[in-house]
N, C-alpha and C positions, 0 to 999 in steps of 0.2 A: 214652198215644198210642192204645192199643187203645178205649180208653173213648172219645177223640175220635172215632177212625175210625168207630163205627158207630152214635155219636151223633149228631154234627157232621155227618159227612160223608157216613153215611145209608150204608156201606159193607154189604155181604149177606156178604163173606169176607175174611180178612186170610190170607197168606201167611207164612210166614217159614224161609228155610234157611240150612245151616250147614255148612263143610267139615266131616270126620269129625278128630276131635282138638280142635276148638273146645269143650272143656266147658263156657266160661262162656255162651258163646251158648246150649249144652245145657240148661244151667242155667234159662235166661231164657224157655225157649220152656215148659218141663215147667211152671215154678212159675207161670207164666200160664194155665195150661191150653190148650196149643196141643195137638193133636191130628197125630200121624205119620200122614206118608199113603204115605210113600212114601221109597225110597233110590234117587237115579239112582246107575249106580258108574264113578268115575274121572270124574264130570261137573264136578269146579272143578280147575281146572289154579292150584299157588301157588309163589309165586316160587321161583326154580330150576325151574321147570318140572315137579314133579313131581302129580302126578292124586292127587286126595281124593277119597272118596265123600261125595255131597252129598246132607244131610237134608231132606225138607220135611215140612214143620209147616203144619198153619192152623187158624182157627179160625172159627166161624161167627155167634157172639153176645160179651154180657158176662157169660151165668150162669157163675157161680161164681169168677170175678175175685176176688182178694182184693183185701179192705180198700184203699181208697188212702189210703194215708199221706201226704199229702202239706199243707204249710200254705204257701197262699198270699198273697203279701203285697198289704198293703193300695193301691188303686190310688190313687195320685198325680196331681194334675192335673200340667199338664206346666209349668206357670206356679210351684209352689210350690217352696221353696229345697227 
């Protein structure tokens, strides 16, 4: 999606935050190389109502994106069984 956004869609900055206690989100933003810019505190309120401090992350390109793993399957007309 990152590699979409500022290929495809010609994006200059991607965003992305997280309540405090979310590690896998934690996870997701470092091993992208998302960049901290900042901690609003007590800014996500979660159910039960009680206040998180909220990460932002963002990033500004695709240097240094790891590898995509990724194998994409072969397209199909829409006609064939």
């Amino acid at each position: 999606m990152v590699r979409y956004a500022f290929g495809a869609l010609e994006m200059q900055r991607i965003g992305l935050t997280y309540s405090a206690g979310n590690q896998a989100s934690e996870r997701i933003a470092k091993r992208l190389g998302f960049s901290l810019e900042g901690v609003q505190k007590g800014a996500n309120v979660l159910p039960g109502g009680r206040n998180a401090n909220r990460y932002c992350y963002a990033r500004f390109d695709i240097a240094g994106l790891p590898d995509l793993a990724v194998d994409w399957p072969a397209h199909r007309d829409q006609d064939s069984p």
